[in-house]
C-alpha positions as CSV (number, residue, x, y, z in Angstrom):
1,X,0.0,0.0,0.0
2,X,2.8,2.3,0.9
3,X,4.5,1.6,-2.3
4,X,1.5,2.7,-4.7
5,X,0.5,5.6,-2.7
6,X,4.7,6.6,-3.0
7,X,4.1,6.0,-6.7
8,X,0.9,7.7,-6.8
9,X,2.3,11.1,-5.2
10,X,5.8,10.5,-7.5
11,X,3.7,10.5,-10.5
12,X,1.5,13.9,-9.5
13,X,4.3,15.9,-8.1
14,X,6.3,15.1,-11.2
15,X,3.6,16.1,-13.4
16,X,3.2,19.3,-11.7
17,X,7.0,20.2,-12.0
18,X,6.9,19.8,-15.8
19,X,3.7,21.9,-15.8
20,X,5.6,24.4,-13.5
21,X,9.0,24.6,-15.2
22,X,7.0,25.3,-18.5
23,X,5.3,28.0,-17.1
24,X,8.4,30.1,-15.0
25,X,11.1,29.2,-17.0
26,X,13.7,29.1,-14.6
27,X,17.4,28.7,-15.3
28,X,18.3,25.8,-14.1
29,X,21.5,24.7,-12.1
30,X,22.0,21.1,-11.7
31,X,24.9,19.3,-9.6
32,X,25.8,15.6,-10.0
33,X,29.0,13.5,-9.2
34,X,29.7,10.7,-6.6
35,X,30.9,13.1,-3.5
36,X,30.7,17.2,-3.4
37,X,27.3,17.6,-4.6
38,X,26.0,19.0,-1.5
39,X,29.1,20.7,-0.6
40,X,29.0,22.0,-4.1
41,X,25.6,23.2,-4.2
42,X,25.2,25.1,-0.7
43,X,28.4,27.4,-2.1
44,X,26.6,27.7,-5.6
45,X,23.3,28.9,-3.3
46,X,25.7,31.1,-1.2
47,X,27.2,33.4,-4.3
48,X,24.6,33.4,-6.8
49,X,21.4,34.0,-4.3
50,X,23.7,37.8,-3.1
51,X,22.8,38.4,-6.9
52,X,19.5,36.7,-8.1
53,X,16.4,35.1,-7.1
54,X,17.5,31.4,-6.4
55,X,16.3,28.0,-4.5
56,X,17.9,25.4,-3.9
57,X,16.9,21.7,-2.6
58,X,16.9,21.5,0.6
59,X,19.6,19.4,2.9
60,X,20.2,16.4,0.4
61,X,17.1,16.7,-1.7
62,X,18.3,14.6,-4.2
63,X,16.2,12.1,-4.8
64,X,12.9,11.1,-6.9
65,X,10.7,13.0,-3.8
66,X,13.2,15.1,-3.4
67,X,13.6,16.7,-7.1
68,X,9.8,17.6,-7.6
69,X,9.9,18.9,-3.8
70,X,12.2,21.8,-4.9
71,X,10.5,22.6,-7.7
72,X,7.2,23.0,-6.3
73,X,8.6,24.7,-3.1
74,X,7.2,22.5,-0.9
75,X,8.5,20.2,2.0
76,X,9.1,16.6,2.8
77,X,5.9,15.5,4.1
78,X,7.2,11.9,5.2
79,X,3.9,9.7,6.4
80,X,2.0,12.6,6.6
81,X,-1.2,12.2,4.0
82,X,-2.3,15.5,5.3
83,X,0.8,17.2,4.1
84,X,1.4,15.2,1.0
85,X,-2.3,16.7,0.0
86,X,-1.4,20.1,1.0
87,X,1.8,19.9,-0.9
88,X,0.1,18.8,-3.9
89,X,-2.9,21.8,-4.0
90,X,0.5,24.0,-3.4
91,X,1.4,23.2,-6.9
92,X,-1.4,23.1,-8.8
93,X,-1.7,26.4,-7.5
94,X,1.2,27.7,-8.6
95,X,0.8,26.3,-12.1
96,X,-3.3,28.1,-12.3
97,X,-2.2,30.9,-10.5
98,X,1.1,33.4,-11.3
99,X,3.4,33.6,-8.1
100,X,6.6,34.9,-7.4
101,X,8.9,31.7,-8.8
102,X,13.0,31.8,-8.7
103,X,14.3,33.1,-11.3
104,X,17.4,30.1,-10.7
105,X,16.7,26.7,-9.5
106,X,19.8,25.0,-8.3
107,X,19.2,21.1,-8.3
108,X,21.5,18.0,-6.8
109,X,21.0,15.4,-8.5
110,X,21.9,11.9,-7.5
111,X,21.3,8.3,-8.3
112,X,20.8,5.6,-6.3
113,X,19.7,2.9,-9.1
114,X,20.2,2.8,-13.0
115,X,17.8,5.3,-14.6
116,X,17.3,7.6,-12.1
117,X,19.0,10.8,-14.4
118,X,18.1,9.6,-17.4
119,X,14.9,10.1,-15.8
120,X,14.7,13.6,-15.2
121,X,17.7,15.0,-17.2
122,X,15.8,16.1,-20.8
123,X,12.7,16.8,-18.2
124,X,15.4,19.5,-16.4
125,X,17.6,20.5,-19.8
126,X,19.5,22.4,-17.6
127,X,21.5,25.7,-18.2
128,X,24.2,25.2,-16.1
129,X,25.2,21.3,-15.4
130,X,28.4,21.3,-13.1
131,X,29.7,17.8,-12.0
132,X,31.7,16.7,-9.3
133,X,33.6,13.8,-8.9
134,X,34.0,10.2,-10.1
135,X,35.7,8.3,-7.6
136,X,36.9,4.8,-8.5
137,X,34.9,3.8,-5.5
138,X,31.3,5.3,-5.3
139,X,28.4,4.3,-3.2
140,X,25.8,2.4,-5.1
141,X,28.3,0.6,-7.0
142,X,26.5,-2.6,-5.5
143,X,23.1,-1.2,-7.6
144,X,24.7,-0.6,-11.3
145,X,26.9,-3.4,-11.3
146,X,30.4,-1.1,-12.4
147,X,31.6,2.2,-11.7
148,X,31.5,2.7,-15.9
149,X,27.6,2.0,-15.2
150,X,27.4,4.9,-12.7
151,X,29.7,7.2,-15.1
152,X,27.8,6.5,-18.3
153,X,24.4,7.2,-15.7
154,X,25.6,10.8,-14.9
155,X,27.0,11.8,-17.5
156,X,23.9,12.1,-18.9
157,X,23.1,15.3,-17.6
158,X,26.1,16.6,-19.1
159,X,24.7,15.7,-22.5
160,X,21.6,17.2,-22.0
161,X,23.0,20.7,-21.6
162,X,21.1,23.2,-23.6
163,X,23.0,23.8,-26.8
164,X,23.5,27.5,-25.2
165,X,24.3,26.3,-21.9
166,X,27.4,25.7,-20.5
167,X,28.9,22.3,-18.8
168,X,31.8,23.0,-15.9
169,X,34.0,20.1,-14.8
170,X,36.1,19.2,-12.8
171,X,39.8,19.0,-14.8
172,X,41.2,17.6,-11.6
173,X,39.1,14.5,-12.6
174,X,39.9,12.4,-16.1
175,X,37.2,10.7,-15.8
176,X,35.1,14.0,-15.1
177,X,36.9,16.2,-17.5
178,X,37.1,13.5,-20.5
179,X,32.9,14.8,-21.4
180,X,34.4,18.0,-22.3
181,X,35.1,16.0,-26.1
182,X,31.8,14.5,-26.1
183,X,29.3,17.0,-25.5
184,X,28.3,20.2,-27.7
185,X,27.9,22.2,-25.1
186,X,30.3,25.3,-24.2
187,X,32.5,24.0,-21.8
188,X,34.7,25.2,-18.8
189,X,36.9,23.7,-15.7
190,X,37.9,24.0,-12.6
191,X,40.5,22.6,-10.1
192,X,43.8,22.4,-8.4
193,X,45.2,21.5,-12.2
194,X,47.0,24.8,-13.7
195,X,45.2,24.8,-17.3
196,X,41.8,24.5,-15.5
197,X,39.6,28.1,-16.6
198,X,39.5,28.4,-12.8
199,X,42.0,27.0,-11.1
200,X,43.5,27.5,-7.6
201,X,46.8,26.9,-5.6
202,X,47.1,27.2,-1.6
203,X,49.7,26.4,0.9
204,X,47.2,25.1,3.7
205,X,44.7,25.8,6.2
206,X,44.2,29.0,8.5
207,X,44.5,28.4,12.3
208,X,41.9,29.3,14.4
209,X,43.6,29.7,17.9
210,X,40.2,29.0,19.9
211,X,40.1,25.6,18.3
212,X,43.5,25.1,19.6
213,X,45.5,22.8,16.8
214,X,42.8,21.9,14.6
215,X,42.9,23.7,10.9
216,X,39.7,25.5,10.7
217,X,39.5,27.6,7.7
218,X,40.4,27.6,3.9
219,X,42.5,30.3,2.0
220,X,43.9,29.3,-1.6
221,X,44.1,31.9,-4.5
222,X,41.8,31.7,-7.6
223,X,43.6,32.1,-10.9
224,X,41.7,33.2,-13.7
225,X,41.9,35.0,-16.8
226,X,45.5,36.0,-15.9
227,X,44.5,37.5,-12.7
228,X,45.1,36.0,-9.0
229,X,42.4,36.6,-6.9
230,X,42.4,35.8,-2.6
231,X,39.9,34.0,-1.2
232,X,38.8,33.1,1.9
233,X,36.5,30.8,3.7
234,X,36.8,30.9,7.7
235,X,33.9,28.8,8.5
236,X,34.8,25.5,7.0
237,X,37.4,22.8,8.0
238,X,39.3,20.6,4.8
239,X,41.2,21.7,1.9
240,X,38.6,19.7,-0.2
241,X,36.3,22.3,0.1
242,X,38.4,24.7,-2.2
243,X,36.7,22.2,-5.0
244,X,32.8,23.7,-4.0
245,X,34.0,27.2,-3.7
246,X,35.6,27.3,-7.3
247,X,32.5,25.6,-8.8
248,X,30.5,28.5,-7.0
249,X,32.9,31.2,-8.3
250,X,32.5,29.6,-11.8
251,X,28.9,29.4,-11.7
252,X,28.6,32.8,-10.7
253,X,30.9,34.5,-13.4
254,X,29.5,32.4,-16.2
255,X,25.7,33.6,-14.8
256,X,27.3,37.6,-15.8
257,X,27.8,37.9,-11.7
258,X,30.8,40.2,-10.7
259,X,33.7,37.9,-9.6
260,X,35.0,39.9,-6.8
261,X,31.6,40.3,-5.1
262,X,31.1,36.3,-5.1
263,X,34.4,35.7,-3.5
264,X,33.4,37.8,-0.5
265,X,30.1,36.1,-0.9
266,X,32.3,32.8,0.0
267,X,33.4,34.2,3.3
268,X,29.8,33.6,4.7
269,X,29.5,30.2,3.2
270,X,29.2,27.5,6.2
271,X,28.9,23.4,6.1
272,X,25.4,21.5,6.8
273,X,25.3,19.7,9.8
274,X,27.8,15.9,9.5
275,X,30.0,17.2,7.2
276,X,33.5,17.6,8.5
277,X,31.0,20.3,11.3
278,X,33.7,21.6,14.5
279,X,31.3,20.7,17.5
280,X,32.9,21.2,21.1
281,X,32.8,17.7,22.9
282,X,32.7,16.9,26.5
283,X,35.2,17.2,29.0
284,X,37.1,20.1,26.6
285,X,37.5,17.5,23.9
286,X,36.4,18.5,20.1
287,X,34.3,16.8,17.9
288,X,35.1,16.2,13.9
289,X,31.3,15.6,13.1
290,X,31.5,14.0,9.0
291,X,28.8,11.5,10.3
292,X,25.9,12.5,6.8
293,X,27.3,9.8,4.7
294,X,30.6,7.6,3.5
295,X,32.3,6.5,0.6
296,X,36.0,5.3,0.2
297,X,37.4,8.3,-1.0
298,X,35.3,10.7,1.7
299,X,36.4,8.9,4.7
300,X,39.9,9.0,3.0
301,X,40.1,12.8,3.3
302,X,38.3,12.9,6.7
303,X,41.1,10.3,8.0
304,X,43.7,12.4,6.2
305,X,42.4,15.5,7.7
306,X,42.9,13.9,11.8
307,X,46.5,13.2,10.3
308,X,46.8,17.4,10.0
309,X,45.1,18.2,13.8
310,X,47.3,18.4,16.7
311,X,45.6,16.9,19.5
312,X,46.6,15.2,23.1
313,X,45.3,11.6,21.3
314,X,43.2,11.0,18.3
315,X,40.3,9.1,18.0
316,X,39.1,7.6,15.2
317,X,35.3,6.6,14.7
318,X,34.6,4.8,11.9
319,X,31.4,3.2,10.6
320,X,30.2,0.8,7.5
321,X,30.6,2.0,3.9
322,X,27.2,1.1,2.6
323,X,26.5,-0.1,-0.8
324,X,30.1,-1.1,-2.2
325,X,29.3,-3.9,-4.0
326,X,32.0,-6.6,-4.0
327,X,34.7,-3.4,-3.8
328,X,32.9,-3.5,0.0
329,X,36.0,-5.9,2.0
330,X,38.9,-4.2,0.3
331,X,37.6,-0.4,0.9
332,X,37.1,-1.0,4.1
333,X,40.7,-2.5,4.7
334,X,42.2,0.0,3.3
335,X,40.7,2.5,5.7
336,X,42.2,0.6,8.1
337,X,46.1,0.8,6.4
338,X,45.1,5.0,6.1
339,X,44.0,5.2,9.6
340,X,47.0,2.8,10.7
341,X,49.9,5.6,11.7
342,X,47.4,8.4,12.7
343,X,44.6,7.7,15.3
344,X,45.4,6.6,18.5
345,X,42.8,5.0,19.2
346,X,40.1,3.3,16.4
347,X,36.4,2.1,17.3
348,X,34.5,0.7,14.5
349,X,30.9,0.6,14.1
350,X,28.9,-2.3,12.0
351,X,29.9,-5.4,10.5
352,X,31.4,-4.4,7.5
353,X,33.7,-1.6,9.4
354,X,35.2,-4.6,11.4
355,X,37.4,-4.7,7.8
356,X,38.9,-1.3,8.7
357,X,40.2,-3.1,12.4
358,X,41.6,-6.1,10.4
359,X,43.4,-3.6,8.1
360,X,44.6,-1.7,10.8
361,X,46.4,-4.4,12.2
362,X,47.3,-5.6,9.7
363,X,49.4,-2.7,9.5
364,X,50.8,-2.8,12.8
365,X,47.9,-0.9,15.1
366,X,48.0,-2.2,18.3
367,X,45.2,-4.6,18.8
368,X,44.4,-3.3,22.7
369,X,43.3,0.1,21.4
370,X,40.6,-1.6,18.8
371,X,36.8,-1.0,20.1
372,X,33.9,-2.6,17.9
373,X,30.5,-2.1,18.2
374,X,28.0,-2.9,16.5
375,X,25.5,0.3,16.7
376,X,26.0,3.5,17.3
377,X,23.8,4.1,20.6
378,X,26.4,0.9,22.1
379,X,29.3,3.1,20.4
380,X,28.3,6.6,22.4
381,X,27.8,4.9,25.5
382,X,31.5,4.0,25.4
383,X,33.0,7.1,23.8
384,X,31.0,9.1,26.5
385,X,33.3,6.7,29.1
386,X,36.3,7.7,27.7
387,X,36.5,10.9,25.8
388,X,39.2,13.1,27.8
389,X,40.7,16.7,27.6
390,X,42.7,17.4,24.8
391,X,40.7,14.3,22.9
392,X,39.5,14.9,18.9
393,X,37.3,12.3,17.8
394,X,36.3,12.2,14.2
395,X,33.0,10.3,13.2
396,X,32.5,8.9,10.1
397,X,30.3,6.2,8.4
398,X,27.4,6.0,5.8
399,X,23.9,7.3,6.8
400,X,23.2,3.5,7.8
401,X,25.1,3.9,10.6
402,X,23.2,6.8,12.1
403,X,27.0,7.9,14.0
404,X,25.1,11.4,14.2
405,X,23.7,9.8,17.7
406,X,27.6,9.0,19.2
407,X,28.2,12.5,18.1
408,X,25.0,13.7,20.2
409,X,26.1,11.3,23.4
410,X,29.7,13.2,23.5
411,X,28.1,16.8,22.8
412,X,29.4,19.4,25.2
413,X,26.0,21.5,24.3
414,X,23.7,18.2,23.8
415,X,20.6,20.7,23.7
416,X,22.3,22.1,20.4
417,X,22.2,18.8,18.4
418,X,18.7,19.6,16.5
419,X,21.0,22.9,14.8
420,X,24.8,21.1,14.6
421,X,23.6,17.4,13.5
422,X,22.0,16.0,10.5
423,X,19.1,14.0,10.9
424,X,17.5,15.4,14.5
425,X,13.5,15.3,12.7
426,X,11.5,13.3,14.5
427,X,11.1,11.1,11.0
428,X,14.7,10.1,11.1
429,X,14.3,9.5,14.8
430,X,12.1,7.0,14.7
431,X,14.2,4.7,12.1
């Protein structure tokens, strides 16, 4: 019953969004790869909306609910039949009715199972299609049978580009950056790589004293067009946000927005809650909060990133990978080799992170400071034990894992955690 009713309400709000699009015309923004879309997005939304009318999807509004929500303008109304029939007279009223639309829509879109972009892609024919990242390890591998199946899946929205639009890519990427001799589209790049249209170069993170060891804060300088440009971002923690904030800058300029105001626009740009979020902890401890979601190369740069903090010991919290596929055992080892010769102390959570232990001592970590658990709740408990001054603990695993509550059990500010962590709606609460 469940399932036909989620068709049912699929179907209409999908039909309105066609019949909305049609009528306002919006430009349309849309964001795809395997990791950075949200990242990417949120610093698209934080230039572009200091010059023009835009929306967004909201949090990680990516999916087949999710798309149609951010059209309409309307909210996720879970279980609620009330609110699913509110949302739905929402949108037929803006299609019989004129109302003040966006004049930009910007739009992640992801994929969970074959089909999904091809989908909505000509529905969308977006103006502006910037992608991400191809990892050689993505989540949902397990669902399209080989990463060239999930590459060949996104790519699609690069092909439906309008013929006037323009595609922006990441030239850090081959994979990413090899669509730039298969599409007709106008094309630009971005990236750390020197022949990229924007490209940066840095020499490393800012250092916030009251965080006491622990980068926080990006500064790199944008080249383009022979001009060097400073930029600044005090609010985020992780060189791999440079990535997002030249995709913003790129969007912006190509959208006939003045390039200096949209790199001070940067300086107000802040994460969403769980990813790589600065949260104090108990006992004057800090928290590294990347608890939204995981894949191999994410956890990579979080684990890299406790290699950078200075702290009294370093604890590393590390949860399942979902939806690797047979890539699943050998990921998850080789967290453990990363995370080898920089944490102090590793605790695993779920049955598939009990591959990142192995791999860990496999590289020599000592066995004795190895804690496995098998939920999250049992994982808090203990953390909450042993957490001390001086302590950083990084948390990271996929959504499955829900490490959002260990994050809430160690919390200096618990009463906080509904504005610092993802997933504090009573929805996601009850799962």
């Amino acid at each position: 019953m469940k399932k036909t009713f989620k068709k049912i309400i699929v179907a209409i709000l999908f039909w309105q969004s066609k019949k909305i699009l049609a009528k306002y015309k919006p430009k349309i923004i849309a964001i795809t790869g395997s990791v950075g879309k949200t990242s990417t997005k949120d610093a698209i939304f934080t230039v572009l909306s200091h010059f023009k009318s835009a929306r967004k999807s909201d949090k990680s509004f990516n999916s087949e609910i999710g798309l149609p929500l951010t059209i309409i303008g309307v909210p996720n109304a879970w279980s609620n039949p009330i609110a699913w029939a509110e949302n739905i007279l929402k949108g037929f009223y803006i299609i019989l009715f004129k109302v003040n639309y966006p004049e930009w829509l910007i739009l992640e879109i992801g994929a969970g199972k074959p089909g999904d972009i091809k989908s909505v892609a000509h529905m969308l024919s977006p103006d502006v299609v910037v992608i991400t990242h191809f990892p050689d390890r993505p989540v949902h591998v397990e669902f399209f049978g080989s990463v060239e199946k999930i590459i060949e899946e996104k790519s699609t929205l690069a092909f439906a580009t309008k013929m006037d639009g323009v595609l922006i890519l990441n030239h850090d990427d081959e994979k990413v950056y090899a669509l730039h001799k298969k599409v007709k589209a106008r094309v630009v790049s971005f990236g750390l790589n020197e022949v990229a249209t924007y490209n940066a170069s840095y020499g490393g993170a800012s250092i916030q004293k009251e965080h006491s060891g622990i980068p926080s804060g990006v500064e790199f300088k944008l080249h383009y067009n022979g001009s060097v440009f400073p930029v600044t971002m005090p609010y985020v923690i992780g060189m791999h946000y440079v990535s997002s904030a030249l995709a913003a800058i790129a969007v912006a300029n190509e959208a006939g927005c003045d390039i200096l105001q949209s790199i001070s626009q940067l300086a107000s740009y802040t994460t969403p809650p769980g990813r790589m979020s600065l949260i104090e902890g108990i006992n004057n401890s800090y928290i590294i909060d990347d608890t939204y979601n995981a894949s191999p190369i994410a956890m990579s740069a979080a684990i890299k990133f406790l290699g950078e903090v200075k702290a009294k010991r370093k604890i590393a919290v590390l949860g399942d990978m979902l939806e690797l596929g047979k890539l699943s055992d050998s990921s998850h080892r080789e967290m453990g080799y990363e995370v080898s010769n920089i944490a102090n102390v590793l605790i695993t959570v779920g049955p598939r992170a009990k591959s990142i232990a192995e791999g860990a001592v496999e590289k020599g970590f000592p066995q004795k400071d190895i804690y496995m658990f098998d939920s999250s709740d049992t994982c808090g408990k203990f953390l909450a034990g042993v957490v001390e001054e001086g302590d950083i603990v990084l948390l990271k695993g996929s959504q499955g894992t829900r490490l959002e509550r260990s994050a809430k059990m160690i919390m200096k500010n618990p009463e906080y955690a509904a504005k610092l962590l993802c997933r504090q709606e009573k929805e996601w609460e009850k799962r």
